[in-house]
C-alpha positions as CSV (number, residue, x, y, z in Angstrom):
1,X,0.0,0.0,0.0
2,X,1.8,3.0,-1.3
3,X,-0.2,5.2,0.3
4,X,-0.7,4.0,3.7
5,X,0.4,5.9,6.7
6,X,0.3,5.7,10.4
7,X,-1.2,8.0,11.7
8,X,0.4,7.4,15.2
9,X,3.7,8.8,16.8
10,X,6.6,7.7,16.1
11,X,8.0,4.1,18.3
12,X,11.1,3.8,17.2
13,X,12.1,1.5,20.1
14,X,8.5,-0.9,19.5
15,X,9.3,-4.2,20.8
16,X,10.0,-6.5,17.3
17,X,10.8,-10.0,16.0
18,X,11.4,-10.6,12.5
19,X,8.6,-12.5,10.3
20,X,9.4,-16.3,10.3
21,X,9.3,-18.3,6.9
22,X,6.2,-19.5,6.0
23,X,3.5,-17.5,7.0
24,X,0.2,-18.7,5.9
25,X,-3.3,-17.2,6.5
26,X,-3.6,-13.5,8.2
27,X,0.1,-11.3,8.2
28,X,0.9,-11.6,11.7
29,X,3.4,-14.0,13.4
30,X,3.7,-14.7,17.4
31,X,6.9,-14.0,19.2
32,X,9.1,-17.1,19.4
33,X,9.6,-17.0,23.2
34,X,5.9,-16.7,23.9
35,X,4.6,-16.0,26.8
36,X,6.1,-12.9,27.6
37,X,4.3,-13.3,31.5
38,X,3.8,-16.7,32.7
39,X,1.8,-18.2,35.9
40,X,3.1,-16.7,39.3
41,X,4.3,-13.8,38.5
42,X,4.8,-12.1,41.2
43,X,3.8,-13.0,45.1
44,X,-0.2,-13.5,45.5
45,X,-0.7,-13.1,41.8
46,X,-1.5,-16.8,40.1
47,X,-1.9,-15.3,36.7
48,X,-1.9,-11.9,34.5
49,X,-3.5,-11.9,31.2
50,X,-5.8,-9.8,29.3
51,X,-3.6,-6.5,29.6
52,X,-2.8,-3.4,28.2
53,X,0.9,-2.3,27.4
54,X,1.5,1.5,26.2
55,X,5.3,3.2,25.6
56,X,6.4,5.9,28.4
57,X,9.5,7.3,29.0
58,X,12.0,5.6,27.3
59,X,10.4,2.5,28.0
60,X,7.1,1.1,28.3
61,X,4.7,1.0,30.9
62,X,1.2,-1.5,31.7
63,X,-1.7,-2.1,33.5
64,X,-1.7,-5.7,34.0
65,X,-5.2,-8.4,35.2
66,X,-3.7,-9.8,38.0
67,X,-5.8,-13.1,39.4
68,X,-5.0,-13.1,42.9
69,X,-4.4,-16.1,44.9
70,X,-8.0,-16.0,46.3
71,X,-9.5,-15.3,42.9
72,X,-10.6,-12.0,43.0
73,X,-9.3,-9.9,40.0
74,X,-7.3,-6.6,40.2
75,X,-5.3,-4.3,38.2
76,X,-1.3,-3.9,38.8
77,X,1.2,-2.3,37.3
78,X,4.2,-3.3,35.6
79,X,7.8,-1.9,33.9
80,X,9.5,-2.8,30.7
81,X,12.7,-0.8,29.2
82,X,12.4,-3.4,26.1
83,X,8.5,-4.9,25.9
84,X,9.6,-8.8,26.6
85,X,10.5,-8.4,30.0
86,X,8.4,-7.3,33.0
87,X,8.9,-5.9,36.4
88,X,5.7,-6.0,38.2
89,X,4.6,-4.5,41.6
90,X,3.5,-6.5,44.5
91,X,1.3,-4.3,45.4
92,X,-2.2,-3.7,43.2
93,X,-2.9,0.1,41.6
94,X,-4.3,2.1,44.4
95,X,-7.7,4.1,43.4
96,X,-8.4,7.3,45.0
97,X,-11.7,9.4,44.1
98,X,-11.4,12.8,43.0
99,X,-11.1,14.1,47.0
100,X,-7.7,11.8,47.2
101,X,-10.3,9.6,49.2
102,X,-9.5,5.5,49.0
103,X,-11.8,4.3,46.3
104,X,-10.9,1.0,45.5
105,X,-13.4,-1.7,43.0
106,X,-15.1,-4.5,44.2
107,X,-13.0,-6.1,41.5
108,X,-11.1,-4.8,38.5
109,X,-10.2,-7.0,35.3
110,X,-9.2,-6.6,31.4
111,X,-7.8,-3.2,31.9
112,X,-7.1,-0.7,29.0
113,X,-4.4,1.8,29.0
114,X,-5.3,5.2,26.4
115,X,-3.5,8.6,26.4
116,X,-5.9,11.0,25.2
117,X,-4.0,14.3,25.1
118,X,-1.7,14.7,28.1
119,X,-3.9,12.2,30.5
120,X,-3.8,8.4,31.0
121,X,-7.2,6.6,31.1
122,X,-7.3,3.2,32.1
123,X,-10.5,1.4,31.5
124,X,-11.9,-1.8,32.8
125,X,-14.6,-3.9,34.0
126,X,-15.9,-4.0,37.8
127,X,-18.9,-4.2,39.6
128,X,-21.7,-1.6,39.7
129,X,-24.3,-3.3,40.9
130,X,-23.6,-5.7,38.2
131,X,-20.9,-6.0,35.6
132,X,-19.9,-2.5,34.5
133,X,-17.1,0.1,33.3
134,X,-14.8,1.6,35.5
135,X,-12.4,4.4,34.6
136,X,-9.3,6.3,36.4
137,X,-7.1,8.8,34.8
138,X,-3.3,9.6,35.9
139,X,-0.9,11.8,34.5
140,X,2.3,10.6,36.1
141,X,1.3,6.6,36.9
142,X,1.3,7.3,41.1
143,X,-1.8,8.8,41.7
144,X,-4.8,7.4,39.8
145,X,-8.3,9.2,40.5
146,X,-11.5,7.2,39.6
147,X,-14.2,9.1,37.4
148,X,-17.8,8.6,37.1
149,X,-18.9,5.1,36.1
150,X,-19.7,6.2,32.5
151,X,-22.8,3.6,31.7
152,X,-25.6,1.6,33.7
153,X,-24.7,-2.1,34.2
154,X,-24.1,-4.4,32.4
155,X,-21.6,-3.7,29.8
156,X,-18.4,-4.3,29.3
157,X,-15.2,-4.5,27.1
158,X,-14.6,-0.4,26.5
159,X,-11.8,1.0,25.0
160,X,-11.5,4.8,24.7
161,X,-10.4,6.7,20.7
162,X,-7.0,7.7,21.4
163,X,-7.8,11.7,20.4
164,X,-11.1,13.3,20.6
165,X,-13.6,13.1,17.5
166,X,-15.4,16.3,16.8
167,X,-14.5,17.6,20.0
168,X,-15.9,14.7,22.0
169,X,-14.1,11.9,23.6
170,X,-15.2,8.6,22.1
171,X,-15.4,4.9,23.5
172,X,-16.6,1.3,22.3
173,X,-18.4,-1.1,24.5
174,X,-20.2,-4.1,24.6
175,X,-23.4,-3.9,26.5
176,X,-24.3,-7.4,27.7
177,X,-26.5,-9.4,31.0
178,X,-25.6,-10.4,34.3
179,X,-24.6,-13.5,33.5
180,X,-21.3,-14.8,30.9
181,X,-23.3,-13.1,27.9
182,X,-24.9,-15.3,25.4
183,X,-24.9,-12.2,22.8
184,X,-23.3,-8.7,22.4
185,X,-22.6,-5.7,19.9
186,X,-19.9,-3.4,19.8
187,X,-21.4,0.1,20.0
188,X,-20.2,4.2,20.3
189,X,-20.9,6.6,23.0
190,X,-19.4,10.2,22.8
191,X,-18.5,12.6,25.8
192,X,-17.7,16.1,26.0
193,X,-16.2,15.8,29.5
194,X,-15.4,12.0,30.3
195,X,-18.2,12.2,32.8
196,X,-21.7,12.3,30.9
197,X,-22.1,9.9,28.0
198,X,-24.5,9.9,25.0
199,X,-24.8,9.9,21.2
200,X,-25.0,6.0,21.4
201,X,-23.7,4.4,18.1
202,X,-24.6,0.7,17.0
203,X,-21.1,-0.5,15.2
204,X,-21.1,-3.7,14.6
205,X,-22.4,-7.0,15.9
206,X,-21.6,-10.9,15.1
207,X,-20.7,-12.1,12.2
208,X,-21.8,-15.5,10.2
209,X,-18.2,-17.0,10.1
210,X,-18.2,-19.6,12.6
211,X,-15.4,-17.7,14.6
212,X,-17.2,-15.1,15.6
213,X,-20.9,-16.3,15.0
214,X,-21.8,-16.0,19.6
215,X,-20.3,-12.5,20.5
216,X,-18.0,-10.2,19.5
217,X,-16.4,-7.1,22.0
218,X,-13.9,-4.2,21.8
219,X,-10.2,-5.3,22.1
220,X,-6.9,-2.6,21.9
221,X,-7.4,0.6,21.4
222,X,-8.3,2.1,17.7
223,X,-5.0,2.5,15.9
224,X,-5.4,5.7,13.5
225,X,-4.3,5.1,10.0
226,X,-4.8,7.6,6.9
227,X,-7.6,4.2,5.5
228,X,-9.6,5.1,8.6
229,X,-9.4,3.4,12.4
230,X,-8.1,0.1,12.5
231,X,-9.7,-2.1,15.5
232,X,-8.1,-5.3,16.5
233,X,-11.6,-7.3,18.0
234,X,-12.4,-10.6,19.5
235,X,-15.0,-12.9,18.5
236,X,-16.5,-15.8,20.1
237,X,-18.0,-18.8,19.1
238,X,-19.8,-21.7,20.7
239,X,-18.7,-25.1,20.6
240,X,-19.4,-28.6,22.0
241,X,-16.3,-28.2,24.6
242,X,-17.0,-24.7,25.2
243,X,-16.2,-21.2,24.0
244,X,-13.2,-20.0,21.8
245,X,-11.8,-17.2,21.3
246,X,-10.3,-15.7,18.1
247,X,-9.3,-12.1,17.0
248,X,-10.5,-10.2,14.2
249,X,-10.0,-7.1,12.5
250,X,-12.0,-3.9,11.0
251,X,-11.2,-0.8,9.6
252,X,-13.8,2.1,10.8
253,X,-14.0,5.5,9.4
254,X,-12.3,7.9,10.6
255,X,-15.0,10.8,10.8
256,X,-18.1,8.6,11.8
257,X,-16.3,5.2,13.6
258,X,-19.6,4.0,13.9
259,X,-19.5,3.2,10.4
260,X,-17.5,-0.2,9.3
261,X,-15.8,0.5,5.9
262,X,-14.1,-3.4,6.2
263,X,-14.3,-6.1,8.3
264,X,-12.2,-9.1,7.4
265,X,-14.0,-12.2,7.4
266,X,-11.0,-14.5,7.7
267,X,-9.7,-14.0,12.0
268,X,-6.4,-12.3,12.2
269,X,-5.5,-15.2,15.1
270,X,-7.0,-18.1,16.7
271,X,-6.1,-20.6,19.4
272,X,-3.1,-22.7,18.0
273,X,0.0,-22.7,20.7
274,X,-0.4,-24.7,23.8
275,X,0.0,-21.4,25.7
276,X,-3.2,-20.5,23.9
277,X,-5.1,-23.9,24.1
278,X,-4.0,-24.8,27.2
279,X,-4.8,-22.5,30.7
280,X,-7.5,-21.7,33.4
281,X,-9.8,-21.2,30.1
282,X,-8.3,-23.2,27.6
283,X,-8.8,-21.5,23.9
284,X,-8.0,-17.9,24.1
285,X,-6.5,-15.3,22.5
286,X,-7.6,-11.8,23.4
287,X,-6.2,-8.3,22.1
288,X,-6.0,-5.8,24.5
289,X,-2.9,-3.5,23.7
290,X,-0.9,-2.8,20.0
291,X,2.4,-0.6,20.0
292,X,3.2,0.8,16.4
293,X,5.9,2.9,14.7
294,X,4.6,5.7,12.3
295,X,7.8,5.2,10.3
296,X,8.4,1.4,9.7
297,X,4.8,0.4,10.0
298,X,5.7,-2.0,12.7
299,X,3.4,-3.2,15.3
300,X,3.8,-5.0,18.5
301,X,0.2,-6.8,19.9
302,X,-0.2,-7.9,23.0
303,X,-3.1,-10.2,23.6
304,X,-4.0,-12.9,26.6
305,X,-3.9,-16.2,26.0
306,X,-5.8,-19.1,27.6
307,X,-6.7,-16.6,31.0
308,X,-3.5,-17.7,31.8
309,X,-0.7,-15.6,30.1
310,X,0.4,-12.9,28.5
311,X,1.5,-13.4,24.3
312,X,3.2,-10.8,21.7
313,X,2.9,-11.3,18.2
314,X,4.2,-9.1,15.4
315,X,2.8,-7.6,11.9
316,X,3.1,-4.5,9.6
317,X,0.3,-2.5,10.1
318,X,0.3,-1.8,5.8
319,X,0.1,-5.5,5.2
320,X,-2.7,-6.3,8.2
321,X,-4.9,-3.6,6.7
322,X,-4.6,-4.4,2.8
323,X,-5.1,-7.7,4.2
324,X,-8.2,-6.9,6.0
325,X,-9.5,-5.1,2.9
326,X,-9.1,-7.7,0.5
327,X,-10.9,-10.0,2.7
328,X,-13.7,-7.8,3.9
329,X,-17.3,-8.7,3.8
330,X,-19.6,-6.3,5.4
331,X,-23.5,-5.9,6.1
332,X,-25.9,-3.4,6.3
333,X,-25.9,-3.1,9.8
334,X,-22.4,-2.6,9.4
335,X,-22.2,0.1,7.3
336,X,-24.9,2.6,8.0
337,X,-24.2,5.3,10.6
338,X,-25.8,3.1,13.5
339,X,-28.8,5.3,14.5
340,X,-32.1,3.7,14.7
């Protein structure tokens, strides 16, 4: 794609493994030394998976799903000068509401990390009276104040636009039930303040290929690109020994991301490595976090595997999106501006 561009600072220093021999299917290759976090990694912590990885300093920086020991989920932080290896803290981030009260979650999992501007967000799922999105900000990754829970329960799976849209800060979620959610959509909401939330959006919902033919939800962040937002996804389906977990891919545009210009019918990754069949929930591979280079079209992703683990793989973000184009099949529901 001659005319492709980033539209993302530079990363000169994005973690990176050269593409193996042989690739067949989807551009995108895992890193050799998978998993970059394995079980126990740190005391009191059984597993860390499903967790978001963003570049600060001259290094990089995450917010990590930590299973405790007792089985209640919470977010922790952890420290990388290269991407492959992690430094974690013992002790689990440290909510304060916006009096510098102590205003810690019931429970906390699948964290996102988005700058927006000069503020960190980082974006999860806890309970309100139910499954529901909870949201902090930090500017310098010691104090982190909680906002307003932005919807009603249940939803879950938001991920905020890394720049505002229109003036508005933008975020996907999945609304869903009480229970492990049988169905689900990906829509929009818009906010002019991070506190009151409207302007909902349907985006997109299941597809027919088998992979994602139960559920689909939001995964990393939206990765800006001059062919419009590119969304790394997962999608579900059902089977006789339970769910599986795949990721897809779909290119938005970039005005109204409510609208799917492509969606690739063919998933970018599925379950194949025994770190991804094999876990606490065998058959997983969840995206959650991409770093990419404006100037080389590298991209690092970082996705969970089996609720165990944390995996990398690798792509060029020119070749992921020509091949999500060439192998897009879209609906109505899809394309139209998602207003009823």
């Amino acid at each position: 794609m001659n005319n492709f561009r980033l539209l993302t600072p530079k990363a000169a220093n994005v973690p990176w493994q050269e593409r193996p021999e042989h690739i067949t299917g989807a551009p995108i290759w895992r890193y050799s030394e998978n998993p970059v976090i394995g079980r126990n990694p740190v005391e009191g912590v059984a597993r860390i998976f499903n967790s978001a990885v963003i570049p600060y300093g001259d290094g990089f920086i995450s917010v990590l799903r930590g299973e405790q020991v007792n089985g209640v989920p919470y977010i922790y932080m952890g420290r990388s000068q290269d991407g492959f290896h992690w430094e974690i803290d013992k002790e689990k981030i440290r909510f304060v509401d916006e009096n510098g009260e102590a205003f810690m979650p019931v429970y906390a999992y699948d964290p996102r990390l988005v700058k927006v501007e000069d503020t960190y967000y980082i974006i999860w799922c806890q309970d309100f009276y139910g499954a529901a999105i909870g949201v902090a900000k930090t500017t310098d990754f010691k104090t982190f104040v909680r906002t307003e829970n932005p919807f009603l329960p249940f939803n879950r799976n938001a991920v905020l636009f890394p720049r505002k849209i229109g003036g508005n800060y933008v975020m996907l979620s999945r609304p869903s039930d009480s229970g492990h959610t049988p169905f689900g959509d990906i829509f929009l909401s818009e906010s002019p303040d991070m506190v009151y939330w409207g302007k909902h959006r349907h985006v997109m919902g299941k597809g027919s290929e088998w992979w994602q033919s139960l559920k689909i939800g939001g995964g990393a962040a939206p990765i800006e690109t001059s062919e419009g937002w590119l969304l790394l996804y997962h999608g579900v389906t059902g089977t006789c020994n339970g769910y599986v977990y795949s990721i897809g891919g779909a290119i938005l545009d970039i005005d109204n991301p409510s609208i799917v210009k492509y969606r690739c019918e063919n998933y970018l990754l599925t379950p194949e490595e025994w770190y991804e069949e094999r876990g606490f929930v065998p058959n997983v591979v969840f995206p959650c976090a991409t770093i990419q280079d404006s100037e080389t079209n590298k991209m690092a992703i970082y996705y969970g595997a089996a609720d165990s683990y944390v995996g990398l793989a690798f792509a060029y973000a020119d070749e992921l999106v020509e091949y999500i184009k060439n192998h897009s099949v879209v609906t109505e529901s899809d394309t139209e501006i998602g207003r009823r």
